[in-house]
mmJSON file of the N, C-alpha and C atoms, coordinates in Angstrom:
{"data_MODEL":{"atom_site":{
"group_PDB":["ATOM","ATOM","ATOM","ATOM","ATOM","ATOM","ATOM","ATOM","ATOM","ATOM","ATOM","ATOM","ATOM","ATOM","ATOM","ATOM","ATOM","ATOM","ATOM","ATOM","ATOM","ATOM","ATOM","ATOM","ATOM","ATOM","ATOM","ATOM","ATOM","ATOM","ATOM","ATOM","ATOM","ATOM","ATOM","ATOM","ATOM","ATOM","ATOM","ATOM","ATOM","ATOM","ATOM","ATOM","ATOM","ATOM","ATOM","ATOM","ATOM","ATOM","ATOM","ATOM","ATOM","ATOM","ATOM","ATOM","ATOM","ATOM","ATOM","ATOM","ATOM","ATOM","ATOM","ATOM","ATOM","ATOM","ATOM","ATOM","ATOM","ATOM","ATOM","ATOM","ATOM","ATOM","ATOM","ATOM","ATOM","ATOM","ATOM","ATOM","ATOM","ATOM","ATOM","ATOM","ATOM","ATOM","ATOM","ATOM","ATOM","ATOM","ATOM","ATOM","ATOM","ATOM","ATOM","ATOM","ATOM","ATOM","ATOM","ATOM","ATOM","ATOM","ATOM","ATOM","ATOM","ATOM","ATOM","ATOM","ATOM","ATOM","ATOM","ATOM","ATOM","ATOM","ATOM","ATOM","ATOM","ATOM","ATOM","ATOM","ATOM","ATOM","ATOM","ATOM","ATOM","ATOM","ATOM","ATOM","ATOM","ATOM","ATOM","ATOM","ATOM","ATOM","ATOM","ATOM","ATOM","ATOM","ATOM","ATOM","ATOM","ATOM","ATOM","ATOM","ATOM","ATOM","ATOM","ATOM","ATOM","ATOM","ATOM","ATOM","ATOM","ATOM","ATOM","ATOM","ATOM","ATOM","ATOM","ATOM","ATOM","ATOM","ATOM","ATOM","ATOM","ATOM","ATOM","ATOM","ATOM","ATOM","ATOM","ATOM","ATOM","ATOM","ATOM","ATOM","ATOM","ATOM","ATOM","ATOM","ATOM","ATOM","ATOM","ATOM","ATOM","ATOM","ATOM","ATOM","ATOM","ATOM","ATOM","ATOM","ATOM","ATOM","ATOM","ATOM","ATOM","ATOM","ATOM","ATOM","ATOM","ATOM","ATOM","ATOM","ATOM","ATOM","ATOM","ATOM","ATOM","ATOM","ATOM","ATOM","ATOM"],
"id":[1,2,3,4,5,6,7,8,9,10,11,12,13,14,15,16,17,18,19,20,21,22,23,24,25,26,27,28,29,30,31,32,33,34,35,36,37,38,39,40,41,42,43,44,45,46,47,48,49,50,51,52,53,54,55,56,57,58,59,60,61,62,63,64,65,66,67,68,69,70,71,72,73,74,75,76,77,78,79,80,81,82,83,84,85,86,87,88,89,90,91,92,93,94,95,96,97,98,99,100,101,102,103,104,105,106,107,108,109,110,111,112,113,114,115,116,117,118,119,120,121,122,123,124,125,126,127,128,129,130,131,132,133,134,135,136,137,138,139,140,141,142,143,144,145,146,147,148,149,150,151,152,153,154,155,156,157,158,159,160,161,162,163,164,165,166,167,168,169,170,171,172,173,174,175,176,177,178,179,180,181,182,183,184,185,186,187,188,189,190,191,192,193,194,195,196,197,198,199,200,201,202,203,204,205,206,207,208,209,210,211,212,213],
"type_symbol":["N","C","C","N","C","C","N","C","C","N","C","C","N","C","C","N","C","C","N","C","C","N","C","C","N","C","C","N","C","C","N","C","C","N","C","C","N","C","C","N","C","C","N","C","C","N","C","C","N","C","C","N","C","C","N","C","C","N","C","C","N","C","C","N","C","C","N","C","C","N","C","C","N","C","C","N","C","C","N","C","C","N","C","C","N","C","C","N","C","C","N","C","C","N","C","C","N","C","C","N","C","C","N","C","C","N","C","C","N","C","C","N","C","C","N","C","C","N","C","C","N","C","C","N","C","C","N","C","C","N","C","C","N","C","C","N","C","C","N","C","C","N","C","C","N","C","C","N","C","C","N","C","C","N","C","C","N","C","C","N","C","C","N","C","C","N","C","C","N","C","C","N","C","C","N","C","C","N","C","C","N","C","C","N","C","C","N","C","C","N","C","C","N","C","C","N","C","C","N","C","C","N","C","C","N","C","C","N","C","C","N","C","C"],
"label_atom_id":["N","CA","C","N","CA","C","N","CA","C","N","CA","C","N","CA","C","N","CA","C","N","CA","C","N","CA","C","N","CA","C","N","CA","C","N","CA","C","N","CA","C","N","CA","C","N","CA","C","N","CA","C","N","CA","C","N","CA","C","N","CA","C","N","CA","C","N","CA","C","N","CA","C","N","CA","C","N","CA","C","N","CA","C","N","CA","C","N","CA","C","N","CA","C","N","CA","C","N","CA","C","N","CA","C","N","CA","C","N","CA","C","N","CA","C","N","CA","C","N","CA","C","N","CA","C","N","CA","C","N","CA","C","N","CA","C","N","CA","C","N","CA","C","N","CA","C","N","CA","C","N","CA","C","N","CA","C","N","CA","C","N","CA","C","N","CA","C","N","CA","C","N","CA","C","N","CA","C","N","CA","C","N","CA","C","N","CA","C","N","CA","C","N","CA","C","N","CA","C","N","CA","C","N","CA","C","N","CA","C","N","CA","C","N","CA","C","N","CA","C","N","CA","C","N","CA","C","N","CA","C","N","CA","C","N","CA","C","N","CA","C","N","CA","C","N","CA","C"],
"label_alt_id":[null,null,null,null,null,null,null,null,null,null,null,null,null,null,null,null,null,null,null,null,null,null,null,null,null,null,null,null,null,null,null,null,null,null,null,null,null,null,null,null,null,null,null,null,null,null,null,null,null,null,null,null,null,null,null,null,null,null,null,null,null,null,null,null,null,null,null,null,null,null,null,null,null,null,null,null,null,null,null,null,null,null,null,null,null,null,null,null,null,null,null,null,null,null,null,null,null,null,null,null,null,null,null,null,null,null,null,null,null,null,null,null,null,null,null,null,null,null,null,null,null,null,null,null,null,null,null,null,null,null,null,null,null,null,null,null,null,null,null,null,null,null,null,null,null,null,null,null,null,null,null,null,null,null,null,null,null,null,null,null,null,null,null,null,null,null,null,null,null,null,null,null,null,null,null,null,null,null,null,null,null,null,null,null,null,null,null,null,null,null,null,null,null,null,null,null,null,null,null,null,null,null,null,null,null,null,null,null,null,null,null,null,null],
"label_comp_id":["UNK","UNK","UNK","UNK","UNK","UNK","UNK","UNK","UNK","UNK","UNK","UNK","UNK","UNK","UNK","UNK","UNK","UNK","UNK","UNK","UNK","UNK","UNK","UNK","UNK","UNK","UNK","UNK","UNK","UNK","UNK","UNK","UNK","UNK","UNK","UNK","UNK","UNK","UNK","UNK","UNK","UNK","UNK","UNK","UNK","UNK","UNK","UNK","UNK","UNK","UNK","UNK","UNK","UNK","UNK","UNK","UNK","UNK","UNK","UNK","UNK","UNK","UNK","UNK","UNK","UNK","UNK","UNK","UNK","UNK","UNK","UNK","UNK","UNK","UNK","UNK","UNK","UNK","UNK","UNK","UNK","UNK","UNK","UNK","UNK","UNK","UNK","UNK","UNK","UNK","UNK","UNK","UNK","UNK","UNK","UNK","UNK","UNK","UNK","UNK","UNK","UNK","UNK","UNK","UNK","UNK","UNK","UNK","UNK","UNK","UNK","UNK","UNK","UNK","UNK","UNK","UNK","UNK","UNK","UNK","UNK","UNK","UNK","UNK","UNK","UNK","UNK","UNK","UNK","UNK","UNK","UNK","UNK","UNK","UNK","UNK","UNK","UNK","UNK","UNK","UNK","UNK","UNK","UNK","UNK","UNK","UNK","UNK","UNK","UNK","UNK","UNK","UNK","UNK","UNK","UNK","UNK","UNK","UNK","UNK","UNK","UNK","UNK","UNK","UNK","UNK","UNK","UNK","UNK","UNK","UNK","UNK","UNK","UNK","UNK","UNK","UNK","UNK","UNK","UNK","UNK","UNK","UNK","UNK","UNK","UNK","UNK","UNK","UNK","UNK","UNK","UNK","UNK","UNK","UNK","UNK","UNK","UNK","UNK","UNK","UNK","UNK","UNK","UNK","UNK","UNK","UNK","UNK","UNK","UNK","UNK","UNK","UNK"],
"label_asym_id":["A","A","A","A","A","A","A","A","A","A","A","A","A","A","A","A","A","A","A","A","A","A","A","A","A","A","A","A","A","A","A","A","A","A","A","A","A","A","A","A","A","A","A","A","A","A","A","A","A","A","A","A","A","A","A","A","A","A","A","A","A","A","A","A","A","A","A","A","A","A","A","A","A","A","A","A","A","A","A","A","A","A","A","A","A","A","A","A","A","A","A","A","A","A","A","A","A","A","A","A","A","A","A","A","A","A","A","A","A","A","A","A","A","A","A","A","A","A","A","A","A","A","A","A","A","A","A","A","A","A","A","A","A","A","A","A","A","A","A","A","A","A","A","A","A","A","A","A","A","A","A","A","A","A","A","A","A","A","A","A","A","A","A","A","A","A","A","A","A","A","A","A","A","A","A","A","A","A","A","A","A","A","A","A","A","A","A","A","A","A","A","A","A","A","A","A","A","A","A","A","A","A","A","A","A","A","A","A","A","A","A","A","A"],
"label_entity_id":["1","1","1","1","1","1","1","1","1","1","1","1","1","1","1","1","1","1","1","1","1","1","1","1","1","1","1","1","1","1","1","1","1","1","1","1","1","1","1","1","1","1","1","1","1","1","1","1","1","1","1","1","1","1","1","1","1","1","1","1","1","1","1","1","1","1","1","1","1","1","1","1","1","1","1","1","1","1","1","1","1","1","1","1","1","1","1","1","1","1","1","1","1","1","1","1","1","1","1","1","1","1","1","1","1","1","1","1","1","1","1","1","1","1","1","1","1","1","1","1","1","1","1","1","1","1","1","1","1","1","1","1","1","1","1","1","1","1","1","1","1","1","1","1","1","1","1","1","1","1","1","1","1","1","1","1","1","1","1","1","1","1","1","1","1","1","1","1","1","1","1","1","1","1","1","1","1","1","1","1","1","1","1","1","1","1","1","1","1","1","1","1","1","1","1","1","1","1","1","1","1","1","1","1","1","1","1","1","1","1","1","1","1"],
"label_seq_id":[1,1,1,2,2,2,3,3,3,4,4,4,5,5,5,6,6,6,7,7,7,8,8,8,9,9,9,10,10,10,11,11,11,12,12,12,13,13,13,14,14,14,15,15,15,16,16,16,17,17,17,18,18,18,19,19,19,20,20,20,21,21,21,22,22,22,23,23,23,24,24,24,25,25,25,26,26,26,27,27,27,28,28,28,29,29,29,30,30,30,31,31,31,32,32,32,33,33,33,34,34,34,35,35,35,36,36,36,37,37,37,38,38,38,39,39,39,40,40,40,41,41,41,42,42,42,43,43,43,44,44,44,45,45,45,46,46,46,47,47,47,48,48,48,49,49,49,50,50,50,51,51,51,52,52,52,53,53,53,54,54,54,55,55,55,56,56,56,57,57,57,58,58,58,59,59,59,60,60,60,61,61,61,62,62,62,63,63,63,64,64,64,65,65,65,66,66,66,67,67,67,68,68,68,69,69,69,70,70,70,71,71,71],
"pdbx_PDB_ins_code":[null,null,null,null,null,null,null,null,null,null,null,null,null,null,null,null,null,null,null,null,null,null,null,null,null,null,null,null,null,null,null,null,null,null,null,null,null,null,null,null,null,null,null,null,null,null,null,null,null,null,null,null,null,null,null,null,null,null,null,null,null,null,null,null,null,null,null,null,null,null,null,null,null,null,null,null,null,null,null,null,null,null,null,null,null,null,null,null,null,null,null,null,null,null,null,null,null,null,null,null,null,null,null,null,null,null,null,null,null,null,null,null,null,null,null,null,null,null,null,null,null,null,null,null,null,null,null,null,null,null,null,null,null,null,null,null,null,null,null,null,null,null,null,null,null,null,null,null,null,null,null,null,null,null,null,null,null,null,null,null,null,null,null,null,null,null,null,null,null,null,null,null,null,null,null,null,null,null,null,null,null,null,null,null,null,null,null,null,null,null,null,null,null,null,null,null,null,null,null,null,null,null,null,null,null,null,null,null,null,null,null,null,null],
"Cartn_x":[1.846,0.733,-0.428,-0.257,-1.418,-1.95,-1.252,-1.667,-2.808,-2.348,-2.909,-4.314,-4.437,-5.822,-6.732,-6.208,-6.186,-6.636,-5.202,-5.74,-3.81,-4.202,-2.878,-2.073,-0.704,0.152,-0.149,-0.314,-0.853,-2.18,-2.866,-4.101,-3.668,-2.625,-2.177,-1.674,-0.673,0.123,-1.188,-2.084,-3.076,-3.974,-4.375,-4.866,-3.769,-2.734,-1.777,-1.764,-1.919,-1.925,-3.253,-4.292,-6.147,-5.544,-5.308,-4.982,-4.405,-3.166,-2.248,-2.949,-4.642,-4.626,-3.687,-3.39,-2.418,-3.13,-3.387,-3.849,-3.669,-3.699,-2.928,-3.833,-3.348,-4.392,-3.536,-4.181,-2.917,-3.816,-2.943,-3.055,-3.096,-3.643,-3.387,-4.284,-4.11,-4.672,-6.119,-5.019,-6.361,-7.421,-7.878,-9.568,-9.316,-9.044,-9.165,-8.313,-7.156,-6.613,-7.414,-8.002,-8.22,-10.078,-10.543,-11.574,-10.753,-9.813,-8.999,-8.49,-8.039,-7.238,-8.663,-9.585,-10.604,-11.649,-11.186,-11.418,-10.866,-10.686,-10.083,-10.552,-11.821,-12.788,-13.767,-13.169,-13.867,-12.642,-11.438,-10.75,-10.119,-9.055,-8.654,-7.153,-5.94,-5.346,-4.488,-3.893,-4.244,-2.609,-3.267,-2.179,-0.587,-0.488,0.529,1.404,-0.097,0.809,1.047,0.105,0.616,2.199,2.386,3.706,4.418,4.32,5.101,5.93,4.431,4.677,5.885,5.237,5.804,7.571,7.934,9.224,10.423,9.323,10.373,11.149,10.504,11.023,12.711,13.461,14.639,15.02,13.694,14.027,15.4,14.859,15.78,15.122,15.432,14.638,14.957,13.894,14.03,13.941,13.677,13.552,14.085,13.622,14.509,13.381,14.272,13.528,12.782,11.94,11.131,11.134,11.401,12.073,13.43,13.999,15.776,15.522,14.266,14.188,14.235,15.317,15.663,14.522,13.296,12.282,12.863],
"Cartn_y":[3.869,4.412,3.413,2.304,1.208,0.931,1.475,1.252,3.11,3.695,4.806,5.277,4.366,3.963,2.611,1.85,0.426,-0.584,-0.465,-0.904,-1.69,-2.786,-3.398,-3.12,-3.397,-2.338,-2.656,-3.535,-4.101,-3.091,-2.483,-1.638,-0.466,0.079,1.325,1.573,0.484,0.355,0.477,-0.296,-0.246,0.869,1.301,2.426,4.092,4.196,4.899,4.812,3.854,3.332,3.817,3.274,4.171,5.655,6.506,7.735,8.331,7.538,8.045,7.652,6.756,6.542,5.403,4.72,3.431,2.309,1.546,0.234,-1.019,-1.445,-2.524,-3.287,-4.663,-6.133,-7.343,-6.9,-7.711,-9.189,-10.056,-11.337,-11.836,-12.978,-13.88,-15.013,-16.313,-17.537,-17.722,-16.796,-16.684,-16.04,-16.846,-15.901,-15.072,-14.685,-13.248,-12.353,-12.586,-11.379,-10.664,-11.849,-11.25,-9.782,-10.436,-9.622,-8.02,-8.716,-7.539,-7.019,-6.956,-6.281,-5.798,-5.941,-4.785,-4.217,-3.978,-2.776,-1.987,-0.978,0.291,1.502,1.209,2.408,3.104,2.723,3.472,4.744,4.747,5.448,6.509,7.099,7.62,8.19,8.259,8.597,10.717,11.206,12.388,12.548,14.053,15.08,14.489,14.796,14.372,13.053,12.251,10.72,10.423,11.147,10.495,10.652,12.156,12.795,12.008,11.58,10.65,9.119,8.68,7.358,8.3,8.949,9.655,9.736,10.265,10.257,9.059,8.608,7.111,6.368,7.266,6.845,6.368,6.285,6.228,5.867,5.843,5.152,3.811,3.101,1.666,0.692,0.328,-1.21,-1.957,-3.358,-4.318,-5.462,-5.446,-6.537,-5.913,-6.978,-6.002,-4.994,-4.295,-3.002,-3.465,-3.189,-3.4,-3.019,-1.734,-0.818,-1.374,-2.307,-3.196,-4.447,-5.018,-6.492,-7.995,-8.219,-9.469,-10.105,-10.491,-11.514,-12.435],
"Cartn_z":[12.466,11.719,11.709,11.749,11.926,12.586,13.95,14.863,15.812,14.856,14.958,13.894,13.101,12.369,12.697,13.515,14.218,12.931,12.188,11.054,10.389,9.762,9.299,8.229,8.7,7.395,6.274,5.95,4.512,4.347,5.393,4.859,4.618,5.316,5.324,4.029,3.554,2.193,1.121,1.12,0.397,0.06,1.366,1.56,0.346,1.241,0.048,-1.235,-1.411,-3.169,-3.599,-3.06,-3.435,-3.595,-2.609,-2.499,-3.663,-3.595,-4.823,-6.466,-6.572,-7.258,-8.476,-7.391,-7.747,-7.873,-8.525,-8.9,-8.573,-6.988,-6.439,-6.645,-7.093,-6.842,-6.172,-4.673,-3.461,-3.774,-3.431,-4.074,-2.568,-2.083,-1.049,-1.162,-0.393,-0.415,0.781,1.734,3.497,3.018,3.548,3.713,4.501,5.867,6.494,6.037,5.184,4.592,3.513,2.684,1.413,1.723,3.361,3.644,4.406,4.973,5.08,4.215,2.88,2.205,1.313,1.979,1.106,2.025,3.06,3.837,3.704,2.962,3.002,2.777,2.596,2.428,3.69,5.126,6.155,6.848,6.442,6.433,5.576,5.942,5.234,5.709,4.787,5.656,5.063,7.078,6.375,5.57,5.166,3.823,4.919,6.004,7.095,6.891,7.021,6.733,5.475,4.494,3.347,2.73,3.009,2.942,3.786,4.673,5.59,4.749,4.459,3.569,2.454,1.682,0.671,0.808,2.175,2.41,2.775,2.732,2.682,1.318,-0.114,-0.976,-1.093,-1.34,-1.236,-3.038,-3.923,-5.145,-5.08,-4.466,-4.986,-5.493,-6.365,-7.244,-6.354,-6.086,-5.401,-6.466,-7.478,-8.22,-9.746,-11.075,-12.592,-12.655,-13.387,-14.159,-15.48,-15.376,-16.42,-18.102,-17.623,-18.765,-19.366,-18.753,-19.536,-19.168,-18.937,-18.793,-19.877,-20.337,-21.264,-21.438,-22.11,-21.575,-22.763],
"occupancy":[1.0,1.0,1.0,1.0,1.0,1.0,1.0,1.0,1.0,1.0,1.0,1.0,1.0,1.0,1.0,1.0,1.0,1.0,1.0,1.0,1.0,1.0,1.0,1.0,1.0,1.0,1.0,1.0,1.0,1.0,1.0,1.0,1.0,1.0,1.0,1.0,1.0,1.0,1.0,1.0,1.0,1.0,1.0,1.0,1.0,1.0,1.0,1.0,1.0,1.0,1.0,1.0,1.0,1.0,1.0,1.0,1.0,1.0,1.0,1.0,1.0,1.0,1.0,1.0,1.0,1.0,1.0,1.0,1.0,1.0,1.0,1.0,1.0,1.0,1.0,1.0,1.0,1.0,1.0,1.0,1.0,1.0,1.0,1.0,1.0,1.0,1.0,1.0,1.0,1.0,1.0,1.0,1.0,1.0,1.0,1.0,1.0,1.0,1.0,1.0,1.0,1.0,1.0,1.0,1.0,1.0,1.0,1.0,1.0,1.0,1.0,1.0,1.0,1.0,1.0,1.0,1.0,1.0,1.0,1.0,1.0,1.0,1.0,1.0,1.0,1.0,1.0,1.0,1.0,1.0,1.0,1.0,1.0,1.0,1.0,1.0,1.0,1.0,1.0,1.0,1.0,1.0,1.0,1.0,1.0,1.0,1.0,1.0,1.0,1.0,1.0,1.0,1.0,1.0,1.0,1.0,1.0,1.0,1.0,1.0,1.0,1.0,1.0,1.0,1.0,1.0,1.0,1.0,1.0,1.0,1.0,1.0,1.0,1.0,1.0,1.0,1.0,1.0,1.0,1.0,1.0,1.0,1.0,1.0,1.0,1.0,1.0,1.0,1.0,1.0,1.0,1.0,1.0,1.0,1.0,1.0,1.0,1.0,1.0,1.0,1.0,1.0,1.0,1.0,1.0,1.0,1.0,1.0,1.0,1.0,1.0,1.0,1.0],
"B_iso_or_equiv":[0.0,0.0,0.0,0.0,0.0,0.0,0.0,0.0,0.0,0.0,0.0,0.0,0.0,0.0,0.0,0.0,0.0,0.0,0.0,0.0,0.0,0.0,0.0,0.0,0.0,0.0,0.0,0.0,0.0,0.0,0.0,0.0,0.0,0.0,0.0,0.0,0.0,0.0,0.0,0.0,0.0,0.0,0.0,0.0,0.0,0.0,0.0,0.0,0.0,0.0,0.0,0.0,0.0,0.0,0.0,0.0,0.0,0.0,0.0,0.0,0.0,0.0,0.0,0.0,0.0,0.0,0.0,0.0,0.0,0.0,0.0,0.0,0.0,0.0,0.0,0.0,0.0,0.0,0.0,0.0,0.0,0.0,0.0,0.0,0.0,0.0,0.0,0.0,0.0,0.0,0.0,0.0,0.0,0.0,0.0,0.0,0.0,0.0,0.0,0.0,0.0,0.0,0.0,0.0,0.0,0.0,0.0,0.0,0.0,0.0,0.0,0.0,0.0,0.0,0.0,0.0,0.0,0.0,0.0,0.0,0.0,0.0,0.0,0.0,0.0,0.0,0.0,0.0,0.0,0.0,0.0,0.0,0.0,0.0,0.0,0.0,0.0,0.0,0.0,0.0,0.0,0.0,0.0,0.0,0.0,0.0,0.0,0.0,0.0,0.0,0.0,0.0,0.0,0.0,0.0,0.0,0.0,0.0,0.0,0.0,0.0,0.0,0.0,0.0,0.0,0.0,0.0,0.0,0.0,0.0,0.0,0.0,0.0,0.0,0.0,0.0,0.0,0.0,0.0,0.0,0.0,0.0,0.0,0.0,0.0,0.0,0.0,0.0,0.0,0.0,0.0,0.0,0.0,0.0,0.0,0.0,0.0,0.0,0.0,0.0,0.0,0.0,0.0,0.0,0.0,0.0,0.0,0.0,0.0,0.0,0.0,0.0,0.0],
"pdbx_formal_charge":[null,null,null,null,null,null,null,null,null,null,null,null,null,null,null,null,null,null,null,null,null,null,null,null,null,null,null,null,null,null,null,null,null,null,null,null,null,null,null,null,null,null,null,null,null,null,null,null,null,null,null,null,null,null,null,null,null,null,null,null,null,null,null,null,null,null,null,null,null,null,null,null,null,null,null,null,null,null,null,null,null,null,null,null,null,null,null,null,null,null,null,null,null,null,null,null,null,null,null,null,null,null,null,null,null,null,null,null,null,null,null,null,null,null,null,null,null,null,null,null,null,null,null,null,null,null,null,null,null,null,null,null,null,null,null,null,null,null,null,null,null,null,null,null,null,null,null,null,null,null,null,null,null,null,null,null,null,null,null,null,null,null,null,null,null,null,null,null,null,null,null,null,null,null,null,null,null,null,null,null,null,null,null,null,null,null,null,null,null,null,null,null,null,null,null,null,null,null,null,null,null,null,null,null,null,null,null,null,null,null,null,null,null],
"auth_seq_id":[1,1,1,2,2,2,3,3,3,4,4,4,5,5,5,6,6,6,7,7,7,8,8,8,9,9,9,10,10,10,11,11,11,12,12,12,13,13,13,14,14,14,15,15,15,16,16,16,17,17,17,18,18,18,19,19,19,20,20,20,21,21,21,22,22,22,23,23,23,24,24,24,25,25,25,26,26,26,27,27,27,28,28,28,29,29,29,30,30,30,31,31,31,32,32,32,33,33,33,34,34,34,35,35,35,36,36,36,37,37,37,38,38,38,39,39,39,40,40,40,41,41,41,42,42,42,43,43,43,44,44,44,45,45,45,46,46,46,47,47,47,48,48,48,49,49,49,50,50,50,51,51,51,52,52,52,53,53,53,54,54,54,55,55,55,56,56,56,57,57,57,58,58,58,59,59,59,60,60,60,61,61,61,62,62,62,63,63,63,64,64,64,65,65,65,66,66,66,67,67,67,68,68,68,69,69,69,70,70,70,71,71,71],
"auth_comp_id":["UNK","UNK","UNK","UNK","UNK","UNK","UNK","UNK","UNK","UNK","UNK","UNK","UNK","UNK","UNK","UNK","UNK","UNK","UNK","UNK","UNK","UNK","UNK","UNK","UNK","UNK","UNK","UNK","UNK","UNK","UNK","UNK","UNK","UNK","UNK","UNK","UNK","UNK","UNK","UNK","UNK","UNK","UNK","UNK","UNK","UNK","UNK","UNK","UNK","UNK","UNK","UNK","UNK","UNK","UNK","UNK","UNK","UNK","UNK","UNK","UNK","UNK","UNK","UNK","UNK","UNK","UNK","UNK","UNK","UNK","UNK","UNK","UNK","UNK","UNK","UNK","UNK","UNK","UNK","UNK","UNK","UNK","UNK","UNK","UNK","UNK","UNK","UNK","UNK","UNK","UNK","UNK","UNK","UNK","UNK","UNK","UNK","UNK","UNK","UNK","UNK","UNK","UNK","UNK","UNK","UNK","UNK","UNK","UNK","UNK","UNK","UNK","UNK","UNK","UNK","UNK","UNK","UNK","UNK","UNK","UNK","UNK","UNK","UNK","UNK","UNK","UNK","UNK","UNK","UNK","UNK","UNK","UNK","UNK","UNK","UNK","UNK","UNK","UNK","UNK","UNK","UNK","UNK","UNK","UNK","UNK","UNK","UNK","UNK","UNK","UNK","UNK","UNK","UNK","UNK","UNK","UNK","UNK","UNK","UNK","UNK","UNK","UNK","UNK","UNK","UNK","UNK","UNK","UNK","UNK","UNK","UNK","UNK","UNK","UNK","UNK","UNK","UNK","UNK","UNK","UNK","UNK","UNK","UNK","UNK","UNK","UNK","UNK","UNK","UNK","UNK","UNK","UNK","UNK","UNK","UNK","UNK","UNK","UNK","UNK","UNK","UNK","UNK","UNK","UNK","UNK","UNK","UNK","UNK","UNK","UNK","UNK","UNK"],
"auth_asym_id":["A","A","A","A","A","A","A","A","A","A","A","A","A","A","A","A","A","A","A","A","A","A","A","A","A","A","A","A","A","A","A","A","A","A","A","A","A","A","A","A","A","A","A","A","A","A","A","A","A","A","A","A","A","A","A","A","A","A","A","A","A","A","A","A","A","A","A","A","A","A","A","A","A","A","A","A","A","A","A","A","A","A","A","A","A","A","A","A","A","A","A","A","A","A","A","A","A","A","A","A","A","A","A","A","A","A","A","A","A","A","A","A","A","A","A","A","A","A","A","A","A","A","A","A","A","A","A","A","A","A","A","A","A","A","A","A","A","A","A","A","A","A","A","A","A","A","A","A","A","A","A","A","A","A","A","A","A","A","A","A","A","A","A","A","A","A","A","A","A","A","A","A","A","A","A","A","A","A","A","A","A","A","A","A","A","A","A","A","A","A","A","A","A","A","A","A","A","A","A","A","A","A","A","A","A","A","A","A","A","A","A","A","A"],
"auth_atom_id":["N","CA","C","N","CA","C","N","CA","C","N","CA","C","N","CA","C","N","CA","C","N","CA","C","N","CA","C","N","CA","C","N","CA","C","N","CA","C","N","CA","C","N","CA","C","N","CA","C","N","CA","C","N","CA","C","N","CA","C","N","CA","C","N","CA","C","N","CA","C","N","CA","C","N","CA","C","N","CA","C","N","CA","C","N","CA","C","N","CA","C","N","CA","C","N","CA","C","N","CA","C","N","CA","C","N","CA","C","N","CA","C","N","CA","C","N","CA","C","N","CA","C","N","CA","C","N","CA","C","N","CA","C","N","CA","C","N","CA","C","N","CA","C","N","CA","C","N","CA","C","N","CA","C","N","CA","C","N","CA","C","N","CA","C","N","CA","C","N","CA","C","N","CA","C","N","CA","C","N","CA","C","N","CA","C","N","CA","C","N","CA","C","N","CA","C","N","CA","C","N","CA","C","N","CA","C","N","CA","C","N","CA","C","N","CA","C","N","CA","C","N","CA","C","N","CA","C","N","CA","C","N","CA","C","N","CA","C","N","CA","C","N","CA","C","N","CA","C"],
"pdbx_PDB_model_num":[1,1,1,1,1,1,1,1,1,1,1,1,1,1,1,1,1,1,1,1,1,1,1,1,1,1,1,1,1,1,1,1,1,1,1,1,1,1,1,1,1,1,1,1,1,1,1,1,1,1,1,1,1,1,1,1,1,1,1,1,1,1,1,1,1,1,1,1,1,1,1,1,1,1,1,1,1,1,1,1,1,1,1,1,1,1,1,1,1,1,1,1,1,1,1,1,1,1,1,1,1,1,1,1,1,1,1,1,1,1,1,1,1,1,1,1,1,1,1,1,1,1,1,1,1,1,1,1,1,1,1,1,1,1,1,1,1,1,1,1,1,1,1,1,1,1,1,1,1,1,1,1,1,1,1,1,1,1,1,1,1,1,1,1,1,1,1,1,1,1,1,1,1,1,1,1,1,1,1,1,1,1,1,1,1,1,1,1,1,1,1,1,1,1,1,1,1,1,1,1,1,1,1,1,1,1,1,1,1,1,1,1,1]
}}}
């Protein structure tokens, strides 16, 4: 898919998240990422891929749940 927007997965991921109306604030130290990770507004991606991304859910936590987290 990134390569079919000629654009990096980190934009694509990003990009999805705008779409879905998700609130990402990608963090990095590089300077060319951080100009890359805010390009995402000359694209768009379609109803197709988003459902695409969409199907990959598998719901698995990768880290604690927030909702039962001991602090």
């Amino acid at each position: 898919m990134a390569r079919k927007y000629n654009k990096s997965t980190a934009q694509i991921i990003l990009r999805w998240d705008l779409q879905n109306g998700v609130v990402t604030i990608p963090k990095s130290t590089k300077e060319h990422r951080i100009v890359e990770n805010s390009m995402l507004f000359d694209f768009e991606l379609t109803k197709e891929d988003m459902e695409q991304i969409n199907n990959l859910n598998q719901n698995h936590r990768v880290g604690p749940d927030p909702d039962n987290f001991d602090f």
